[in-house]
Every structure is written in structure tokens, then in C-alpha cells.
C-alpha positions as CSV (number, residue, x, y, z in Angstrom):
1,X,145.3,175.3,93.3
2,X,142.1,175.9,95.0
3,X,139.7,173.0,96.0
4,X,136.2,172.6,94.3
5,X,133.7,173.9,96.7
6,X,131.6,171.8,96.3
7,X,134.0,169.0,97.0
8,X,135.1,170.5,100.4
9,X,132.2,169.5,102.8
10,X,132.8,165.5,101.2
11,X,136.7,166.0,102.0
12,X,136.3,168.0,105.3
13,X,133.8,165.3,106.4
14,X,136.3,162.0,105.4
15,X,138.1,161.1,108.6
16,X,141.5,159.8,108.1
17,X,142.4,157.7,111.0
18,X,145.2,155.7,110.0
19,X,148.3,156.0,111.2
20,X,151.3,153.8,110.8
21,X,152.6,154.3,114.6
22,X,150.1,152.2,115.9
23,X,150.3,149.4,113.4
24,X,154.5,149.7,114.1
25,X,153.8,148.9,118.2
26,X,151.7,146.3,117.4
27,X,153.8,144.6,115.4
28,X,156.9,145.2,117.5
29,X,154.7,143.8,120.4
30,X,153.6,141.2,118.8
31,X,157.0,140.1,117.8
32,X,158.4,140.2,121.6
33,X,155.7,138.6,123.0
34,X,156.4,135.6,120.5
35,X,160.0,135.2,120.7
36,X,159.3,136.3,124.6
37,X,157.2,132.7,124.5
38,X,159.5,130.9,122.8
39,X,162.7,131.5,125.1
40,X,160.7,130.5,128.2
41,X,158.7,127.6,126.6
42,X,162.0,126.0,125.7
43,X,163.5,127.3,129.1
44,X,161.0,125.5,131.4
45,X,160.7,122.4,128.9
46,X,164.0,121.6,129.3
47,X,163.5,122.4,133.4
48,X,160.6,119.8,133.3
49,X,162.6,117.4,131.7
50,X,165.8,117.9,133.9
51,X,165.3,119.2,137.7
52,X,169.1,120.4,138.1
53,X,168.1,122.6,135.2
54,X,168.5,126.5,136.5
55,X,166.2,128.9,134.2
56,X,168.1,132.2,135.6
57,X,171.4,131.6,133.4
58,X,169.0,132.2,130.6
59,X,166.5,135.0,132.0
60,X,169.7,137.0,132.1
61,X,169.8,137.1,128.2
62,X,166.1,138.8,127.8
63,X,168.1,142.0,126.2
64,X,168.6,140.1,123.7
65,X,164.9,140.5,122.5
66,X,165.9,144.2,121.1
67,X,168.6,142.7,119.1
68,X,166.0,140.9,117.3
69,X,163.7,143.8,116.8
70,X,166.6,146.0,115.5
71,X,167.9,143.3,113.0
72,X,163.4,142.8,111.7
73,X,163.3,146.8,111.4
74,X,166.5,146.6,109.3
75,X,165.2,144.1,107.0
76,X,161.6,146.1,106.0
77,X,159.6,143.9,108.5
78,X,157.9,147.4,110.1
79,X,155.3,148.4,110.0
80,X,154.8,145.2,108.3
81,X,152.6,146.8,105.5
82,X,152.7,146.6,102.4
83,X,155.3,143.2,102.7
84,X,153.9,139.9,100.8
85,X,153.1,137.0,103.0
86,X,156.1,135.1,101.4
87,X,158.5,137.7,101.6
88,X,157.4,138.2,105.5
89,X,157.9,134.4,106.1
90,X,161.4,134.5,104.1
91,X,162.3,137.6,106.2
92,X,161.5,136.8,109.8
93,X,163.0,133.1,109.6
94,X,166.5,134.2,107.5
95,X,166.4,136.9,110.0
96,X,165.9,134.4,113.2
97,X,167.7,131.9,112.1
98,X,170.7,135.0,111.9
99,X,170.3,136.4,115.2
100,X,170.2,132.9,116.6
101,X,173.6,131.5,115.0
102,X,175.5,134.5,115.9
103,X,174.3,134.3,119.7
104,X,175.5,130.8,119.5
105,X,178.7,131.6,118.3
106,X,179.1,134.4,120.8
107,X,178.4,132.2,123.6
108,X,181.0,130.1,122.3
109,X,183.5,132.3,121.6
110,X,183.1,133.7,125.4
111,X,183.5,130.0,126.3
112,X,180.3,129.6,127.8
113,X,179.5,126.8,125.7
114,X,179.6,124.3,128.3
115,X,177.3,126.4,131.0
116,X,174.1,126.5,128.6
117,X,172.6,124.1,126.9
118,X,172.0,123.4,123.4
119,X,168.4,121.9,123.2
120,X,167.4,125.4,125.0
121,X,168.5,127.4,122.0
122,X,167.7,124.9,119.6
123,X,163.8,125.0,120.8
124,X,164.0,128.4,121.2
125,X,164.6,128.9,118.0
126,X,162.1,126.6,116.3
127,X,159.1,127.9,118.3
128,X,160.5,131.7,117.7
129,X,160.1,130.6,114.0
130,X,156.8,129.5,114.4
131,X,155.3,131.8,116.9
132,X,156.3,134.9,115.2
133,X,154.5,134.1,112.1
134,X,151.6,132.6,114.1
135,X,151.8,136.4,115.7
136,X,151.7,138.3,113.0
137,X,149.1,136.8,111.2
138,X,146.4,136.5,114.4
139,X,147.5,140.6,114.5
140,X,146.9,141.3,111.5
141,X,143.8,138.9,111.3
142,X,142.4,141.0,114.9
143,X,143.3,144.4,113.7
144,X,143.8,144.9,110.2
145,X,140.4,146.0,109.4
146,X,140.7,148.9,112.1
147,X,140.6,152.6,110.8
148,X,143.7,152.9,112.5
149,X,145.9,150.3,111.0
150,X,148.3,150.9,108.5
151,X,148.5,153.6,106.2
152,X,146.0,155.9,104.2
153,X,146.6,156.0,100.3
154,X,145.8,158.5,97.6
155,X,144.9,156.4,94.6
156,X,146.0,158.6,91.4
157,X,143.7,157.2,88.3
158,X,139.8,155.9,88.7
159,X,140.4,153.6,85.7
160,X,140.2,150.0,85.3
161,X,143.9,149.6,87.0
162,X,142.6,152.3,90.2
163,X,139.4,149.7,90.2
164,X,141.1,146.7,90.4
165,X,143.7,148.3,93.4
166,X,140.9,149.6,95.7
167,X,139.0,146.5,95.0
168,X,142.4,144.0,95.9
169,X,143.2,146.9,99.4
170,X,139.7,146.4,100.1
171,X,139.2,142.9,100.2
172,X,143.3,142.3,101.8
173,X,143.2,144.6,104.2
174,X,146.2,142.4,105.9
175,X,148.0,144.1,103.1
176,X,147.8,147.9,105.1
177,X,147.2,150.3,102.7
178,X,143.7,151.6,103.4
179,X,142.6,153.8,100.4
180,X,141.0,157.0,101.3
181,X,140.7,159.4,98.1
182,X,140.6,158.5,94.5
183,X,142.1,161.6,91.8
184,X,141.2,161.5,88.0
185,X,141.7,164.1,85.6
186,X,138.5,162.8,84.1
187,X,135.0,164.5,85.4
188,X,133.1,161.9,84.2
189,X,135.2,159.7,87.2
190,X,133.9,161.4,89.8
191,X,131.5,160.5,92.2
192,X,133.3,157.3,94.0
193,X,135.0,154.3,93.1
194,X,134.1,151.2,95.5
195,X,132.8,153.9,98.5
196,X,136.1,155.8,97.9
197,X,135.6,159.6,97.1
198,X,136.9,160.6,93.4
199,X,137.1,164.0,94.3
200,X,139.1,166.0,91.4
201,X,141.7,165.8,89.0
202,X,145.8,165.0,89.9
203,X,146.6,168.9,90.7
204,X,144.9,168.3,94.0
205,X,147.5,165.5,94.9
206,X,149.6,167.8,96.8
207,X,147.0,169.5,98.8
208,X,145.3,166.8,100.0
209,X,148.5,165.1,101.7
210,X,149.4,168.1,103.3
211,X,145.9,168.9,104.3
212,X,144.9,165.5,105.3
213,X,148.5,164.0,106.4
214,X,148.4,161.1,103.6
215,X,152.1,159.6,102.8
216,X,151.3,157.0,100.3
217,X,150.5,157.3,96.9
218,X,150.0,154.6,94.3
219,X,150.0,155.8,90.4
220,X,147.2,153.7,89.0
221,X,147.9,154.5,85.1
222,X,150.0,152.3,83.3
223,X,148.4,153.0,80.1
224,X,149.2,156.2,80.5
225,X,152.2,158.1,78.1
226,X,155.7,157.6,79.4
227,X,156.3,161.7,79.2
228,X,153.2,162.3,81.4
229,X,154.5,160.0,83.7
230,X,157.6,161.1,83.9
231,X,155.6,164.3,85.0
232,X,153.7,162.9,87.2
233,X,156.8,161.3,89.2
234,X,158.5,164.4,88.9
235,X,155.8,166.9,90.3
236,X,154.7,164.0,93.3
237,X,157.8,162.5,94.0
238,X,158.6,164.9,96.6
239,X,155.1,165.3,98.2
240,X,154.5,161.5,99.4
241,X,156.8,159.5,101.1
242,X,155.7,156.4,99.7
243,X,155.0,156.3,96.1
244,X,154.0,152.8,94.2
245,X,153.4,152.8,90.7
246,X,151.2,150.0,88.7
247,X,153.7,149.5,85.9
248,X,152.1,148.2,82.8
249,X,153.2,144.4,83.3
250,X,150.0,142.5,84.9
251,X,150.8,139.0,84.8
252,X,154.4,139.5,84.9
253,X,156.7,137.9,88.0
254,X,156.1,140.2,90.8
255,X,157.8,138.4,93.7
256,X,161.0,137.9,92.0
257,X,161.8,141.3,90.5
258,X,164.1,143.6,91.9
259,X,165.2,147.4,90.6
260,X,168.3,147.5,88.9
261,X,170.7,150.5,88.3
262,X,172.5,150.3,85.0
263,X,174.4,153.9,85.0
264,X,171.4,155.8,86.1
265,X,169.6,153.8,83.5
266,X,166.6,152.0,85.4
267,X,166.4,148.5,85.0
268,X,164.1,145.4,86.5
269,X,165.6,142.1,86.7
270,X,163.3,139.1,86.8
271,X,164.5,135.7,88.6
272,X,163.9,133.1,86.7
273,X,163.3,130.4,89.7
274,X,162.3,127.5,87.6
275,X,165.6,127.7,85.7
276,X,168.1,128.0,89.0
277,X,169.2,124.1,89.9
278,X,169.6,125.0,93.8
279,X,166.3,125.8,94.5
280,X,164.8,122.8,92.0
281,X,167.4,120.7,94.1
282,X,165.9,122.1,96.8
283,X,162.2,122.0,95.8
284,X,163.3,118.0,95.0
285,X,164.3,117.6,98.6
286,X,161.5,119.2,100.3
287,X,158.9,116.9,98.7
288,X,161.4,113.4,99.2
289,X,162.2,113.5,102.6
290,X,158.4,115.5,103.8
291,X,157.0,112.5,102.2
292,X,159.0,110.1,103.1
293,X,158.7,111.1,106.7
294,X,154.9,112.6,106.7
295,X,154.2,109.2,104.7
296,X,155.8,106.7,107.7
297,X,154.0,109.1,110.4
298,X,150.5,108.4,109.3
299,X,150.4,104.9,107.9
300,X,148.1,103.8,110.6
301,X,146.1,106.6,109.5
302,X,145.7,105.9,105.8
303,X,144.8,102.1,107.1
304,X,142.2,103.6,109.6
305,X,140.9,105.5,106.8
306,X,140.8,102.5,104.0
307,X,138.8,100.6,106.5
308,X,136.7,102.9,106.6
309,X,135.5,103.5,103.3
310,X,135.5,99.7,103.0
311,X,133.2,99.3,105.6
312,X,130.7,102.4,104.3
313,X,130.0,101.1,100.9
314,X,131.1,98.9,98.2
315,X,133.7,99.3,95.9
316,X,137.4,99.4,95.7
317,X,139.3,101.6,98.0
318,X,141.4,103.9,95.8
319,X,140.4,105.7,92.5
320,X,142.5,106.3,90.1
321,X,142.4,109.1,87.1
322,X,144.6,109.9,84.4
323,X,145.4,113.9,84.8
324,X,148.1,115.6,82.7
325,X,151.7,116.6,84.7
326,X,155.1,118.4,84.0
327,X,156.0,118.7,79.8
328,X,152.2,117.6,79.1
329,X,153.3,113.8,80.0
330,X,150.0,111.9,81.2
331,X,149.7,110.1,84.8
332,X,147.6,108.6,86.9
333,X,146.5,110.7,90.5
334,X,145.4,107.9,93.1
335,X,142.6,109.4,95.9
336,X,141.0,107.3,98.4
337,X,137.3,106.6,96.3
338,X,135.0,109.1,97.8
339,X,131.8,108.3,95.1
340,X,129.1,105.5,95.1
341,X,130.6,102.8,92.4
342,X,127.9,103.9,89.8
343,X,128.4,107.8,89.8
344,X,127.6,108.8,86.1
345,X,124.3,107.3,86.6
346,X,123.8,109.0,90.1
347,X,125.4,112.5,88.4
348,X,122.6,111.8,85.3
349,X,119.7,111.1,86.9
350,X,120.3,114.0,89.7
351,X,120.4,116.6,86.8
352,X,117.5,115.3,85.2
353,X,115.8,116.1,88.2
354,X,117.1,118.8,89.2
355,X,117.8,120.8,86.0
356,X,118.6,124.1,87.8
357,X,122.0,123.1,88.8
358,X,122.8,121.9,85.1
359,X,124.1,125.1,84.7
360,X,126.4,125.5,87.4
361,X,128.0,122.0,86.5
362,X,128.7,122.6,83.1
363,X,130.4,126.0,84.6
364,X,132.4,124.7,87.4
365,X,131.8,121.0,87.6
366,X,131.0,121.5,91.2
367,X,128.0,120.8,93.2
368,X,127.6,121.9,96.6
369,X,125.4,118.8,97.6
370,X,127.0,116.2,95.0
371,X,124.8,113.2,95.2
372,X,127.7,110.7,94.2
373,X,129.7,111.7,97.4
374,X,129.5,108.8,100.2
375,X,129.4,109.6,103.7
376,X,132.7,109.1,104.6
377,X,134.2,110.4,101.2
378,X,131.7,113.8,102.3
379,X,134.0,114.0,105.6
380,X,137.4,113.2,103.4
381,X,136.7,115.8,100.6
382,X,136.0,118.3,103.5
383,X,139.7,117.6,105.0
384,X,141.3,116.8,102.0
385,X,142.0,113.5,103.1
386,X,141.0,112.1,99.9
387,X,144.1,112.9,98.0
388,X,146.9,111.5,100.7
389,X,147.2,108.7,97.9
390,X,148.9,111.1,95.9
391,X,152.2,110.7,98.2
392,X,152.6,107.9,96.3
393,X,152.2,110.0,93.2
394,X,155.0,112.3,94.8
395,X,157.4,109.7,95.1
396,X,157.1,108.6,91.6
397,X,157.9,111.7,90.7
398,X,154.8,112.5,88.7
399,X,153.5,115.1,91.5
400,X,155.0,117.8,93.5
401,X,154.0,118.6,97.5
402,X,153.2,122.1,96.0
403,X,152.2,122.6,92.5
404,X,148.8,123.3,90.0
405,X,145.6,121.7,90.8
406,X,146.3,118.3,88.1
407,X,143.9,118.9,85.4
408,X,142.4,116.1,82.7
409,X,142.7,116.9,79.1
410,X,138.6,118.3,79.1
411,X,139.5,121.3,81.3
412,X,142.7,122.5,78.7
413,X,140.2,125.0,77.0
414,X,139.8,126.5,80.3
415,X,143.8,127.4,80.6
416,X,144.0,129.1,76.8
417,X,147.3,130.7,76.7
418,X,148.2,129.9,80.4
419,X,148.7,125.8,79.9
420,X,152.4,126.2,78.8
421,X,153.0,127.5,82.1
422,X,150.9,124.5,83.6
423,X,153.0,122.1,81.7
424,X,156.1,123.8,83.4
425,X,155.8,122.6,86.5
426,X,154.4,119.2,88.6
427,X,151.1,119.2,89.3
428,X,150.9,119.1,93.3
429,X,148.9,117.5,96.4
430,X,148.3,121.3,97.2
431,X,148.3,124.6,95.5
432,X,148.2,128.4,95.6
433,X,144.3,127.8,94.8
434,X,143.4,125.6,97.6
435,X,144.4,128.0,100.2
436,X,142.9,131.3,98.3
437,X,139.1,130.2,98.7
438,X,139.5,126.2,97.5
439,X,135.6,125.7,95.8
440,X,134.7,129.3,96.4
441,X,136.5,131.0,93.9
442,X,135.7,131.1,90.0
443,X,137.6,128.9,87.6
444,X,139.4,131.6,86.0
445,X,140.5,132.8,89.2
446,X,142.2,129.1,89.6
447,X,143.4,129.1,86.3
448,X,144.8,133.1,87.7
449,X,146.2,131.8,90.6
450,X,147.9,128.7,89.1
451,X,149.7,130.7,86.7
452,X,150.7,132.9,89.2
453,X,152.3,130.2,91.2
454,X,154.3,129.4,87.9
455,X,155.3,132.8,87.8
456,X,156.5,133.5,90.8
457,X,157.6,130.0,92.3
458,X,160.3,129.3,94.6
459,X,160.9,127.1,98.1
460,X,159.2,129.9,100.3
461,X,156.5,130.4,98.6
462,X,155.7,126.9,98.6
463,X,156.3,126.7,102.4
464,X,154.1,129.6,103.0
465,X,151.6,127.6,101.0
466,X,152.2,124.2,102.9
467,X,151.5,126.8,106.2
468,X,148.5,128.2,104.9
469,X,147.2,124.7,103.8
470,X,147.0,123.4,107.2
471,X,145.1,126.0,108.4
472,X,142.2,125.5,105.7
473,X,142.1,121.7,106.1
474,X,141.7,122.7,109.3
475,X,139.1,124.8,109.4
476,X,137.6,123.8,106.0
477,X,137.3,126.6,104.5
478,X,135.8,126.7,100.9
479,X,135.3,123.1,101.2
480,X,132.9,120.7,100.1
């Protein structure tokens, strides 16, 4: 197997940079430096609060740190590519939360209860929670788009599956995998596929990761006959150290399927999350007592922020709209009002005038400069302010903390074969869309994104999505 001369300059000239030792010491760092803060955050707290406090007891126990590394490397968590974000965040705070109890119960055992103190380990471990994540993410965030991070990847297929994966590495490159060449048995591929080479057929597959050092390969071909892929595995499972395959399921679970061995038979088995009554129960919990707590904490708030909207233009101070929730049973979603009182009319007489943007409201029913919007319902859609009412919703029982965006009976059409899995779930205060572009995205990529939640659901990846939602209110991103 002889390259294409004419292809050699175009691969001799593609410098391959990344490397996953790098990415490995940066996340290793990362990690020490985090839980390195959190130990002497809570060390010094609790020396602030209490001056007979001595901080060396506890600088002894800094070897501890490598225990913590040693138990994230055993779980998957380096290099840290190729890891969801949920899977990360169920990972590193299982993990923690491990490493933690057991040191407790060691100190106990060796009856040094009484010489350390509890509040030390308990902060400890709440900021290590928090910081390590917060670390990895403001890594990833400062690095990830470096030649260097993560790992190279051969992409075998230039179809519409090999588009769609250079297209998602290429826009996540959080996600590590950095593809570099493209292979297609089809000549009429070649050329380049998103700026990534296509530069033969599959029998080049071994050459190139021996002559350009690339250890991942993803098999972008479900379509493709189960003997020829049995082929494929068979001839390239021994020349990459990492092979991924696209199986033919797109839209199938993907967060909650793990590989099965039924007497050398190979077998996926799906979790069916919605149908398990602990993490329901679970789910049920998380939404009672955040509200219930969150709800009592900013009371004042709320009150500040009906005042305000009182005193900016008149009308009542919460609108109400029937939406459609959990088995297709109607409710009505409370927000804090953020129109003028006579908004059709505004909405009407705007489009008459401006015509051009009749278009993009019949599409999205979204306006970037929305004439019915007040000034301080501008500021509340911006933060998401406008839908605290909806705790109220919550407790009723009618909304979730985390769900679907809750849609009206005029955008149903939009769902098509996706609504059953709407109907499956409560509609919730915030949502896998909301923190994946918000405004900025197409409908059909919320409609995408909703069923995907659906799909996949379970308690961490709603905490994951309650993290990422502060971060976008705070920032406002895709708002408006």
C-alpha cells in the first residue's frame, strides 16, 4: 500500500501537533490546584473563625492529593477527552465524595477523631466539589482549542455521518478529539471535508497512524454492510488504540447505554431512567426542597422585582399562559409581565411597518428588538428573571426545575413525532436548550435538544444543566 503521490506533499505538509500528554498534565494540574484550594480555603476559614485553630495538623495530610488523582485516573477522568460533561460531573463528585468518606473513616478508626475538626473536612469537600469542575471547565475553555490538546483522529467515511462528526469535533473542541485526515473509498470525496484533508481510500488507514502517530479512529459509516464492517474492525482494530464507531442509532439514548457481554454475543443495554422510581423520587426531591429553599431566599427579591414592573408601566404584575405539561394535561405558566398591556396591537402595527422581519416571526416567533417588551421586562428576559413565577408552578407539581421549554398547543406541528417524548416529562423553569445557545439556536435544534433531554434524562444531567444555567443568566448568553 503505496500513497498517492500526488497526495504526499498535502500529507507531508499537515502538521499533527496533538498530543494527549500535555492535555493529561493539565488536567492532573488543574485538579491539584483545585482540591489544593479547597483544603486550605476551608483550613484558614475555620482559623479565621477560631484563633486556637492550628492549620499544621492538616498541612501534614497534603499526600493525600495523589490519592485523589490515582482514584480520577482509575475512573476514565484522564485525559479527560472524549468524557461527556455529565458523565465528568457524575465522576469527579462520586469520586470526591469517596475519597473524602474513607479519609474520614480512617481518621476515625486511628482515633484521631477528636484532634481534627469536622467543619474542616466538610468545607473541604464542598469547595473540592465545586472547584474541580469550575477547573476543568476554565482549562478546557483556555486550552482546548490549542493544536496541542487532546488527541488527533482519523475520520474513516466522508459521508453525511463523517460530515456531521468533524462538524460536532469542530465546533466542541472541549470534547478533544481534533480531526486531522478524512479516508473514503469514494474518489468523488476527496478534496476536504470542513478544511479536513480526504486524502484516499480506507487501505491507507494503517499507514497514516504509523507515519503520522494518530491513535484514534472513529468509523463514520453506519449505513454501511455489517460484513464489511466486520472487516473493517477486523483489519483496524489492531492499528489504533482508540477506535469509536457511529453505530446506526441517531437519536437513540447515548448517555445511558453501556456494552453488554451475553456469551461473546455483544449486546447494548439501554437505561430506561424515566421508568426507575429512585431517581424520579429523586428528581421529586431535588425540585421540592431547591424550591422550597431557593423560593424563601429570594422573596425580597421577587417583591423588589414586582415593584418594579408596577412602577414602569401599567398593568398587572404577573402573566399568565396556558402551556401544555406531563401526559398532554394543560396548565397555566405564571412570568412576571414583561409586555406593554396592549401587545398584539404593538406586535401588528410593528410588522406592518416593518415587513422585513415578518418572516423571521412566522419562523421563530422571535424578534431581536421586540417592541412589546418594557424596559424592565427587557432587563428580566435578559436574566431570566421573568419566569421565577414558575416556582409556584413547580410546587404545584405542574413544572419541573429541569425539563422541556413548556410549549402552547400552536407550536405541536413543530415537534412531529418528538411530542410523545415532550408529554413524558414536566415541562421545566430551565432546559437542555437554554443553556445550548438559548435564542441563538434554530427551532428544530430545540425541538433536537428537548428530545434529547427526554432521552437521556437522569438527576446529573439535570444538575449539570442547573450548573450550566447559572452561568448563561449570568452572562446572558443568547439572550434577548
Amino acid at each position: 500500500m503505496q500513497l498517492n503521490r500526488t497526495l504526499q506533499p498535502t500529507i507531508s505538509a499537515l502538521s499533527i501537533s496533538t498530543r494527549s500528554l500535555p492535555t493529561i498534565l493539565f488536567m492532573i494540574s488543574s485538579d491539584l490546584m483545585a482540591l489544593g484550594a479547597a483544603g486550605l480555603l476551608s483550613i484558614y476559614l475555620r482559623l479565621f473563625f477560631d484563633g486556637r485553630f492550628h492549620p499544621n495538623l492538616y498541612l501534614q495530610l497534603y499526600p493525600v492529593l495523589g490519592l485523589f488523582i490515582f482514584a480520577y485516573a482509575t475512573v476514565g477522568l484522564y485525559p479527560g477527552v472524549a468524557i461527556s460533561p455529565v458523565d465528568e460531573l457524575r465522576w469527579t463528585s462520586m469520586t470526591t465524595t469517596l475519597i473524602y468518606l474513607a479519609l474520614g473513616a480512617a481518621i476515625f478508626l486511628f482515633r484521631e477523631g477528636e484532634v481534627y475538626s469536622r467543619g474542616v473536612f466538610l468545607m473541604a469537600w464542598a469547595l473540592s466539589l465545586v472547584l474541580v469542575q469550575l477547573n476543568r471547565a476554565l482549562v478546557r475553555h483556555c486550552f482546548a482549542g490549542k493544536k496541542w490538546w487532546g488527541y488527533p483522529v482519523l475520520v474513516l467515511g466522508a459521508g453525511k455521518t463523517g460530515d456531521l462528526v468533524i462538524r460536532t469535533l469542530k465546533r466542541r473542541p472541549g470534547i478533544g478529539l481534533k480531526p486531522v485526515l478524512v479516508l473514503d473509498d469514494d474518489p468523488n470525496k476527496q478534496g476536504s471535508l470542513h478544511d479536513v484533508p480526504v486524502v484516499g481510500g480506507l487501505e491507507l488507514a494503517p499507514i497514516l497512524a504509523k507515519s503520522r502517530q494518530i491513535p484514534y479512529a472513529i468509523v463514520a459509516m453506519p449505513g454501511v454492510p455489517r460484513g464489511r464492517l466486520l472487516n473493517l474492525l477486523e483489519r483496524y482494530g489492531h492499528t489504533f488504540a482508540h477506535l469509536l464507531i457511529i453505530p446506526d442509532l441517531f437519536g437513540f439514548s447515548s448517555l445511558w447505554v453501556a456494552a453488554k457481554d451475553l456469551g461473546g454475543v455483544l449486546g447494548l443495554e439501554v437505561r430506561q431512567q424515566l421508568l426507575l422510581p429512585g431517581p424520579r423520587f429523586a428528581k421529586f426531591l431535588m425540585d421540592l426542597i431547591s424550591t422550597l429553599i431557593g423560593g424563601l431566599l429570594i422573596l425580597p427579591f421577587i417583591g423588589l422585582i414586582a415593584l418594579l414592573i408596577r412602577l414602569d408601566s401599567p398593568g398587572p404584575i404577573f402573566y399568565g399562559q396556558v402551556r401544555i405539561g406531563q401526559g398532554g394535561r394543560y396548565f397555566k405558566a405564571w412570568k412576571f409581565r414583561s409586555m406593554v398591556q396592549n401587545a398584539d396591537k404593538v406586535l401588528q402595527e410593528h410588522l406592518e411597518q416593518h415587513p422585513e422581519l415578518k418572516e423571521s416571526w412566522e419562523k421563530n416567533h422571535k424578534l431581536m428588538d421586540d417592541p412589546r417588551v418594557t424596559r424592565v421586562g427587557r432587563f428580566l428576559r435578559r436574566t431570566s428573571l421573568d419566569e421565577l413565577p414558575q416556582l409556584w408552578n413547580i410546587l404545584r407539581g405542574e413544572m419541573s426545575l429541569v425539563g422541556p421549554r413548556p410549549i402552547v398547543d400552536e407550536e405541536i406541528w413543530r415537534y412531529g413525532d418528538k411530542f410523545a417524548l415532550y408529554t413524558k416529562v414536566s415541562p421545566g423553569l430551565t432546559g437542555l436548550w437554554q443553556v445550548s445557545g438559548r435564542n441563538n439556536i434554530t427551532y428544530e435544534e430545540r425541538v433536537n435538544l428537548d428530545a434529547y433531554y427526554v432521552r437521556n434524562w437522569s438527576v446529573w444531567l439535570d444538575v449539570y444543566i442547573l450548573v450550566r444555567t447559572i452561568w448563561v443568566v449570568a452572562f446572558g448568553e443568547g439572550a434577548y
